[in-house]
DSSP file (Angstrom, degrees, kcal/mol; ACC not computed):
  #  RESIDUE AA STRUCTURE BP1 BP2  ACC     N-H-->O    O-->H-N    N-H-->O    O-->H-N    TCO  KAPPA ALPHA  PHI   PSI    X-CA   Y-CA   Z-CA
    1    1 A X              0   0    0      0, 0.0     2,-0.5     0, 0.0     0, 0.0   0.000 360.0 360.0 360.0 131.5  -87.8   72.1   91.7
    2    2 A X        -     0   0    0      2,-0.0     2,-0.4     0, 0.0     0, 0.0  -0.803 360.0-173.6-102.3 147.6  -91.3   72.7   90.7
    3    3 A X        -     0   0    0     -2,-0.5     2,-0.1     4,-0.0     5,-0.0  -0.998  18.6-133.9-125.4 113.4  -93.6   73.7   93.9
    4    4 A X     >  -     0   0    0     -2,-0.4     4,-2.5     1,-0.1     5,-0.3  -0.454  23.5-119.0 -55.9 142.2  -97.7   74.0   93.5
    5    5 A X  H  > S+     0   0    0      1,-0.2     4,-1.3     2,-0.2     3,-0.3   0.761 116.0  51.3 -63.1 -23.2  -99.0   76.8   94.8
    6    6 A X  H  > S+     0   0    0      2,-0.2     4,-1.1     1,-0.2     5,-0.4   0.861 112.7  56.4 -87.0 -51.0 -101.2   75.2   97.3
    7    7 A X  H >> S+     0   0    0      1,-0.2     4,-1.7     2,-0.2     3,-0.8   0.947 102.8  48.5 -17.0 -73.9  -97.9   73.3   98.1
    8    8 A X  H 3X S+     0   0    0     -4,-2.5     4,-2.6     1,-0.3    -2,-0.2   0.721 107.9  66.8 -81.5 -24.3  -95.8   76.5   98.8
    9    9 A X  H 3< S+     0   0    0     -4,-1.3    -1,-0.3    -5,-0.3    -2,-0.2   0.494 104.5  36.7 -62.0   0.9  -98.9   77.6  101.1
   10   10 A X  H << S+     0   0    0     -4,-1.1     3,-0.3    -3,-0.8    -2,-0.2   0.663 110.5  62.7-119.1 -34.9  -98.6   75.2  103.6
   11   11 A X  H  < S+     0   0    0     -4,-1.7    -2,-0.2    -5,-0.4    -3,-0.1   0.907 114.5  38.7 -35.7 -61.1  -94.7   75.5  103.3
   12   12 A X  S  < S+     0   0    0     -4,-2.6    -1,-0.2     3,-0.0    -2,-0.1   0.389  92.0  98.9 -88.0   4.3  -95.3   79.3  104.5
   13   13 A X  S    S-     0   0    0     -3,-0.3    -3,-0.1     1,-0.1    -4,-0.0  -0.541  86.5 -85.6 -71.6 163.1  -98.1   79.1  107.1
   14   14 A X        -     0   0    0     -2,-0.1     3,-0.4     1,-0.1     4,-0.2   0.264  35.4-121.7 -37.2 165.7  -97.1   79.2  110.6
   15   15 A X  S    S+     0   0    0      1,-0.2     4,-0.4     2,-0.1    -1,-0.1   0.835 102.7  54.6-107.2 -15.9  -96.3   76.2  111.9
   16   16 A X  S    S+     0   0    0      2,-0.1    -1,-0.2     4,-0.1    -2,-0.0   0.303  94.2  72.2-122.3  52.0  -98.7   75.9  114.7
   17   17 A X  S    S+     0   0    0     -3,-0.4     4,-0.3     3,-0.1     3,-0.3   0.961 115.3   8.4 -81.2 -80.5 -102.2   76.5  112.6
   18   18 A X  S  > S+     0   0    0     -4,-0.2     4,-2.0     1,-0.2    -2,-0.1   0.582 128.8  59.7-121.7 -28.7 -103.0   73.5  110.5
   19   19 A X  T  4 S+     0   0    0     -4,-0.4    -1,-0.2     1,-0.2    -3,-0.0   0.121  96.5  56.1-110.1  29.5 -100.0   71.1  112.2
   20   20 A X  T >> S+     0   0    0     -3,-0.3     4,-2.4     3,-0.1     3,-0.6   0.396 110.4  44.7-114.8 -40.9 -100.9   71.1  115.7
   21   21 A X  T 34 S+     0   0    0     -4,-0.3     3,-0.4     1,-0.3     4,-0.4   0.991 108.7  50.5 -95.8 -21.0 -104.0   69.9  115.1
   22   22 A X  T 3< S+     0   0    0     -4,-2.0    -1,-0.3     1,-0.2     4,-0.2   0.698 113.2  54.8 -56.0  -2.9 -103.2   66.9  112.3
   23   23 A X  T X> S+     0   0    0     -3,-0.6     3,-1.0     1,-0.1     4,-0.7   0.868 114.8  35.5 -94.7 -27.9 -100.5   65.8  115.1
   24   24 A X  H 3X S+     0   0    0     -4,-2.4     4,-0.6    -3,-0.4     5,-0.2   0.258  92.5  93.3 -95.6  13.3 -103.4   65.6  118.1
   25   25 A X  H 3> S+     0   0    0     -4,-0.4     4,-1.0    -5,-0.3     3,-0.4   0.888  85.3  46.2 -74.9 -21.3 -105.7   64.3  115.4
   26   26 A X  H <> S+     0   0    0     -3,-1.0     4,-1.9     1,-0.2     3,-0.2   0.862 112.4  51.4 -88.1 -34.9 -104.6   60.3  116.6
   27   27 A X  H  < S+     0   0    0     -4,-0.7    -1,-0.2     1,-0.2     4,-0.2   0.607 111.0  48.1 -94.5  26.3 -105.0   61.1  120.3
   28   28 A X  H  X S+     0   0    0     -4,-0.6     4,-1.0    -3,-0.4    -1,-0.2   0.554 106.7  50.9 -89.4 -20.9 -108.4   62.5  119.7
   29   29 A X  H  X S+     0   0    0     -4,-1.0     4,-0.7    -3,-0.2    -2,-0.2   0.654  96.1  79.5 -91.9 -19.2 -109.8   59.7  117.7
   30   30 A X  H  X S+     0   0    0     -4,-1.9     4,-1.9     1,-0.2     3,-0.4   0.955  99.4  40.4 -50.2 -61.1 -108.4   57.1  120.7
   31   31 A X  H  > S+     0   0    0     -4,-0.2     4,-1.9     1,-0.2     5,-0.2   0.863 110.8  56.9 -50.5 -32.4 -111.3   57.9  122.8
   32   32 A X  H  < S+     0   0    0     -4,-1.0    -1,-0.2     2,-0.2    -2,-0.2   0.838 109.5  49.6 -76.4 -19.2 -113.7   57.8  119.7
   33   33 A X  H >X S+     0   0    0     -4,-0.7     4,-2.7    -3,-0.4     3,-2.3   0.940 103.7  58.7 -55.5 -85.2 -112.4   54.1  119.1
   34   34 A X  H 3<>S+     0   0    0     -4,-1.9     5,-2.5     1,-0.2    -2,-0.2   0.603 107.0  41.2 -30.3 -32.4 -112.9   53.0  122.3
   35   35 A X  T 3<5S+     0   0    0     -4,-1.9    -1,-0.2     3,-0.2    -2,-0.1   0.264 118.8  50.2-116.0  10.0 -116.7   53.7  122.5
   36   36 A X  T <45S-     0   0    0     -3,-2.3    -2,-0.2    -5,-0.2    -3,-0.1   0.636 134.7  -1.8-107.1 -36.1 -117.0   52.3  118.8
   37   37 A X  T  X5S+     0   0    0     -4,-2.7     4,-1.2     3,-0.1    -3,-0.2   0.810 131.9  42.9-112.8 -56.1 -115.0   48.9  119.4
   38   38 A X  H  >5S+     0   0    0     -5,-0.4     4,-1.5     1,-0.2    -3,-0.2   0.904 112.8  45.6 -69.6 -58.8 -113.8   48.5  122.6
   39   39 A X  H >><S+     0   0    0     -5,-2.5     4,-1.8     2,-0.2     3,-1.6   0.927 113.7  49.3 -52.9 -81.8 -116.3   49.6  124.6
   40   40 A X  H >> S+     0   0    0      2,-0.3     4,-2.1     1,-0.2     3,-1.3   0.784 119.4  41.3 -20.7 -85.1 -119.5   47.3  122.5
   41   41 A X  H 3X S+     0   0    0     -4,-1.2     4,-1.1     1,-0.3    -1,-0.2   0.545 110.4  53.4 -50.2 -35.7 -117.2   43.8  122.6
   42   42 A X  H <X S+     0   0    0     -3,-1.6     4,-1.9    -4,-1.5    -1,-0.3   0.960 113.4  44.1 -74.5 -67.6 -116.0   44.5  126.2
   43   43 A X  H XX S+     0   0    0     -4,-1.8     4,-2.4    -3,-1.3     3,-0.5   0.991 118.7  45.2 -52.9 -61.4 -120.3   44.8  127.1
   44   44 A X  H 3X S+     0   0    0     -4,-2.1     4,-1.5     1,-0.2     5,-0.4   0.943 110.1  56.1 -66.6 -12.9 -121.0   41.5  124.8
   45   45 A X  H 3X S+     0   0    0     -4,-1.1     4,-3.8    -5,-0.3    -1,-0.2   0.987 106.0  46.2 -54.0 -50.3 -118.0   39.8  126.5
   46   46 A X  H << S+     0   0    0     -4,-1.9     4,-0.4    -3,-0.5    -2,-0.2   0.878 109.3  57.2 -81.4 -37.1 -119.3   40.3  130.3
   47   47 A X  H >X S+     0   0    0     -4,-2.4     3,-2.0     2,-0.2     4,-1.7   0.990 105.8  53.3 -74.8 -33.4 -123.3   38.9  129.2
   48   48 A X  H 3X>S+     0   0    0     -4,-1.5     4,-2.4     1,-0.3     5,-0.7   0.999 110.9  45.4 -48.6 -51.3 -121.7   35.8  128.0
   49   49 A X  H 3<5S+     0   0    0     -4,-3.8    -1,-0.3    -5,-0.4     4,-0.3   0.680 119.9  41.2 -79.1  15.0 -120.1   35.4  131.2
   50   50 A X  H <>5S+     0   0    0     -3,-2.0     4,-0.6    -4,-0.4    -1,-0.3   0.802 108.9  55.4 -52.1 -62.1 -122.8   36.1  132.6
   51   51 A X  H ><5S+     0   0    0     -4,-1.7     3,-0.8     1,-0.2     4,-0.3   0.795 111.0  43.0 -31.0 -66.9 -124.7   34.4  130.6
   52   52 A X  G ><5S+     0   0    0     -4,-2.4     3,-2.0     1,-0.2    -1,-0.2   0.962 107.0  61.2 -81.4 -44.2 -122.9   30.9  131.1
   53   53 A X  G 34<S+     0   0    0     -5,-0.7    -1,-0.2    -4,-0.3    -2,-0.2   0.796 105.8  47.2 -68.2  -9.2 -122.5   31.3  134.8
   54   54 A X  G << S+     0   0    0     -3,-0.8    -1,-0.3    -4,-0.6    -2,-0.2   0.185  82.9 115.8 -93.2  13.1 -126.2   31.4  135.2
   55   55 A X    <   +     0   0    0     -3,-2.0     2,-0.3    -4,-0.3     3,-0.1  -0.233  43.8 175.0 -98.4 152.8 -126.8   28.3  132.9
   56   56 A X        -     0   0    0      1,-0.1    15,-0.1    -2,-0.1    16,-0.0  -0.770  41.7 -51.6-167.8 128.8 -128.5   25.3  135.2
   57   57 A X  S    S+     0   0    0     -2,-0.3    15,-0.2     1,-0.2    -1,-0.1   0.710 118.0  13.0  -5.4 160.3 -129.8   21.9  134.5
   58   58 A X  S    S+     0   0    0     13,-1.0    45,-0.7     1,-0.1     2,-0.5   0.864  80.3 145.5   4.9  71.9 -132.6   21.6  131.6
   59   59 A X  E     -A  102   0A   0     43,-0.2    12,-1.4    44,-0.1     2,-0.5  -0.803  56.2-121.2 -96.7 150.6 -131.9   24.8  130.4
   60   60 A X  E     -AB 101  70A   0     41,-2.5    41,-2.7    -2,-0.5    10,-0.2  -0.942  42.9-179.0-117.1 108.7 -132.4   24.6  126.5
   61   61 A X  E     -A  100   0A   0      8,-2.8     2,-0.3    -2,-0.5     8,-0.3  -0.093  21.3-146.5 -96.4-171.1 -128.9   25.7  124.7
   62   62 A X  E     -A   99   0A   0     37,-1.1    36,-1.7     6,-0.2    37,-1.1  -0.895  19.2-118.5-153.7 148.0 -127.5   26.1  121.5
   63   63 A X  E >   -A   97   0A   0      4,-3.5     3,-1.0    -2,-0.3    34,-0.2  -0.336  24.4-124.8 -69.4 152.4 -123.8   25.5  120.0
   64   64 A X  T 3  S+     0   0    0     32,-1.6    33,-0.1     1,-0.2    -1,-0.1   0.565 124.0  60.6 -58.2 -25.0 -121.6   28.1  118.5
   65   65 A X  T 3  S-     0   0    0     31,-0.5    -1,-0.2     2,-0.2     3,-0.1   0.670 122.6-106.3 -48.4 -38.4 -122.2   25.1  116.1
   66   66 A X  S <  S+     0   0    0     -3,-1.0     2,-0.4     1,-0.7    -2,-0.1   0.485  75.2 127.4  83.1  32.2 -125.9   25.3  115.7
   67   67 A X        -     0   0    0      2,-0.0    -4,-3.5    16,-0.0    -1,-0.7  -0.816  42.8-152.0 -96.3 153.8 -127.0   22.2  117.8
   68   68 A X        +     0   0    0     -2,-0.4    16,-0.6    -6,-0.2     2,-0.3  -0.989  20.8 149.0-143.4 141.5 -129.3   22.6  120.2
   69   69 A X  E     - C   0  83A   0     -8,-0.3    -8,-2.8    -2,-0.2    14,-0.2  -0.991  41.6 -90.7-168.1 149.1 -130.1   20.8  123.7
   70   70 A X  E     -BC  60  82A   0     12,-2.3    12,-0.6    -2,-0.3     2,-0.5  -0.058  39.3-127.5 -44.6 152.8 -131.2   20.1  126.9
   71   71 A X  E     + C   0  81A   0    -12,-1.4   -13,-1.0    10,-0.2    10,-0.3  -0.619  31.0 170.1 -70.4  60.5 -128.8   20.4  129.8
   72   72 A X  E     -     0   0A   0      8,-0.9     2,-0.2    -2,-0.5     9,-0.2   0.796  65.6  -6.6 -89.7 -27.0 -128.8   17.5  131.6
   73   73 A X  E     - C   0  80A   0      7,-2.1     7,-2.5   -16,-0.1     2,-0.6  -0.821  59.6-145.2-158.6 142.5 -125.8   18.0  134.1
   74   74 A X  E     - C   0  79A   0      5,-0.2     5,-0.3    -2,-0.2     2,-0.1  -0.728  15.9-178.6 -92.7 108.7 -123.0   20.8  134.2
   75   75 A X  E >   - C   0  78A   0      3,-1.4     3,-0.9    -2,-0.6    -2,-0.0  -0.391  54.5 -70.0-100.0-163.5 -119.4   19.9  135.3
   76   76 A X  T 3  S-     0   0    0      1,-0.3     2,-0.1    -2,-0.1    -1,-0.0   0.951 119.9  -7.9 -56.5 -69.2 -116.4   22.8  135.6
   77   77 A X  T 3  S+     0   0    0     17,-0.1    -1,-0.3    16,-0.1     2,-0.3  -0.455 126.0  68.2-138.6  65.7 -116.1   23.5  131.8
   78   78 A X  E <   -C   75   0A   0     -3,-0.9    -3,-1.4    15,-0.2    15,-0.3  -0.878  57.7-161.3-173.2 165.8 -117.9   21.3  130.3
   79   79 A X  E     -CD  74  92A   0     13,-0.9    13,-1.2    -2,-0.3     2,-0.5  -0.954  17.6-136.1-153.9 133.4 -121.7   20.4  130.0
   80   80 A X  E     -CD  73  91A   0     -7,-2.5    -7,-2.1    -2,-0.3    -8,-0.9  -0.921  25.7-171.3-120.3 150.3 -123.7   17.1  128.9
   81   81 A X  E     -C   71   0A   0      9,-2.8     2,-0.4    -2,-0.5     9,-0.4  -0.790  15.1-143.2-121.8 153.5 -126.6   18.2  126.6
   82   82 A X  E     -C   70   0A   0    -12,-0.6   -12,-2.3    -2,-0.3     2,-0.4  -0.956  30.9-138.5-134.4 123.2 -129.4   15.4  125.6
   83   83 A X  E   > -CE  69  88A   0      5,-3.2     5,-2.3    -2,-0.4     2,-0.3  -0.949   8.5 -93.6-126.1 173.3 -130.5   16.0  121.8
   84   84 A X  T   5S+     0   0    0    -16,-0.6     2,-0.3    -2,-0.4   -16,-0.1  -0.565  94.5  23.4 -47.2  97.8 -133.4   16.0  119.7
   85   85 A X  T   5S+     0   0    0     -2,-0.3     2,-0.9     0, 0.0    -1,-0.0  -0.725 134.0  14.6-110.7 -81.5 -134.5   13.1  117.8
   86   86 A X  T   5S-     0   0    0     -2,-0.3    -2,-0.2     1,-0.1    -3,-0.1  -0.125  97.9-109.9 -74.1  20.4 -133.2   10.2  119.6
   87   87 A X  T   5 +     0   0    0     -2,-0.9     2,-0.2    -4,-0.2    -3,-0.2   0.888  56.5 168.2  64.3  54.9 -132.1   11.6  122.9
   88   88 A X  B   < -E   83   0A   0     -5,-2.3    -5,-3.2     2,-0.0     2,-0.4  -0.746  24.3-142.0-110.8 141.2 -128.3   11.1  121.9
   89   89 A X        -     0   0    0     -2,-0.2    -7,-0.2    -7,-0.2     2,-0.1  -0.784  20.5-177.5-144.0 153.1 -126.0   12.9  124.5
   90   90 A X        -     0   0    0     -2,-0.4    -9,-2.8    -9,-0.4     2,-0.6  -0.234  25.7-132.6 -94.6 172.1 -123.0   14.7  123.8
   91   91 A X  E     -D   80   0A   0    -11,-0.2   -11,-0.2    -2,-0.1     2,-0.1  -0.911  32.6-167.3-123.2 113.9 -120.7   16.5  126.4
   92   92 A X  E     -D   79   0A   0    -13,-1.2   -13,-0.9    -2,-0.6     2,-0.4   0.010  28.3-114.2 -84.4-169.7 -119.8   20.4  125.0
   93   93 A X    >   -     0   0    0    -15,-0.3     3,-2.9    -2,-0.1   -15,-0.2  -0.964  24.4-121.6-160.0 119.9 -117.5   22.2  126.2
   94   94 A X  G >  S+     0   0    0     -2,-0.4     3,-1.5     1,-0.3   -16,-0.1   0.889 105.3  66.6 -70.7 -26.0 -119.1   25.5  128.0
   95   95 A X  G 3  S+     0   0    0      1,-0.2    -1,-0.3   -18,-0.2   -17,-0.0   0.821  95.2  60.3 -36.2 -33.4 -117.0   28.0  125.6
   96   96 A X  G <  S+     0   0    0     -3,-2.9   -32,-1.6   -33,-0.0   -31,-0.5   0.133  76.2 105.4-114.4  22.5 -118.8   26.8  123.0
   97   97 A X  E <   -A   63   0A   0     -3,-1.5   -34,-0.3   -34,-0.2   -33,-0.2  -0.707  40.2-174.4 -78.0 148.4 -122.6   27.8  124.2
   98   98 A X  E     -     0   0A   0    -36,-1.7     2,-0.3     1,-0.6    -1,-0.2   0.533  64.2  -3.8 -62.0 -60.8 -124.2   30.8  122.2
   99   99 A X  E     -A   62   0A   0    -37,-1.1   -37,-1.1   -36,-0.1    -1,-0.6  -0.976  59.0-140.7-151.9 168.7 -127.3   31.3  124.0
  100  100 A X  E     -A   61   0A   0     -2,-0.3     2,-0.6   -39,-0.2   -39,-0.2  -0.977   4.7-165.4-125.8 117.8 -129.3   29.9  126.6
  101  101 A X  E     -A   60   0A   0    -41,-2.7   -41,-2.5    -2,-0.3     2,-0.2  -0.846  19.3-155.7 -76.5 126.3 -133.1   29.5  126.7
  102  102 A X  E >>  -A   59   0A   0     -2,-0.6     4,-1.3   -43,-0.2     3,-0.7  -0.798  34.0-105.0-109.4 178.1 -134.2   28.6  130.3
  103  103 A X  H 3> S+     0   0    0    -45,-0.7     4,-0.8     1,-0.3    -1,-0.1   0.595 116.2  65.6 -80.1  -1.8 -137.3   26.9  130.8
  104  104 A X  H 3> S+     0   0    0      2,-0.2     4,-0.7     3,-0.1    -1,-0.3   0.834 107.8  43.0 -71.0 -50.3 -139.1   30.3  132.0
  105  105 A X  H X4 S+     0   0    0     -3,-0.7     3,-1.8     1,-0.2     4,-0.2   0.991 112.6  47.5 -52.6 -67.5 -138.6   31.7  128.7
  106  106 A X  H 3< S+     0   0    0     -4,-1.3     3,-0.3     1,-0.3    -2,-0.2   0.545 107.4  57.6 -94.3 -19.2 -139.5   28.8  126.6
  107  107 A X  H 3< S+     0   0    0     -4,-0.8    -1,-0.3     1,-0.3    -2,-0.1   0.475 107.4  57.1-110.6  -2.8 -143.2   28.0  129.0
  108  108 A X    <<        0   0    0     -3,-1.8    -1,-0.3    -4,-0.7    -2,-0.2   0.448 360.0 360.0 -73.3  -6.5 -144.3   31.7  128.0
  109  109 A X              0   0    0     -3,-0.3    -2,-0.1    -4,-0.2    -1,-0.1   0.219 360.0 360.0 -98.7 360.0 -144.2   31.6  124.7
């Protein structure tokens, strides 16, 4: 059997130098996850719902789609939105808002 030496060094250290800490190396890197993924998605999750539960009549939306429209009246989970040219309106589905302009925003600008 042929052994490299760097091989047959790790064969003869102790065993609880170098191989204690590659075994706690996954349940350190669980917190470091969390405040890289978890954490971020969890924060944009909670302004959407935020976000939607504050939504209110002529508010100016946009689709996960990329239309964009008035509000003109809000039922449980679903919304009818009046668009731009021709005043057509469709009824969305309130999952499917991205952001919300309200008319406070839109009458500073």
């Amino acid at each position: 059997m042929n052994v490299t030496p760097s091989f047959a060094m790790l064969l003869d250290s102790p065993a609880g130098s170098a191989g204690g800490l590659f075994t706690l190396l996954p349940l350190l890197l669980i917190p470091v996850l969390y405040f890289v993924m978890i954490r971020p998605q969890q924060k944009r999750q909670k302004e959407w719902q935020t976000m939607l539960s504050s939504i209110k009549t002529g508010d100016r939306i946009t689709t996960a789609g990329g239309i964009r429209g008035i509000i003109l009246s809000i039922k449980d989970d679903s919304l009818i939105i009046r668009v731009a040219p021709d005043n057509i309106k469709l009824e969305v589905a309130k999952n499917a808002i991205a952001s919300v302009t309200t008319q406070d925003e839109s009458s500073g600008s």
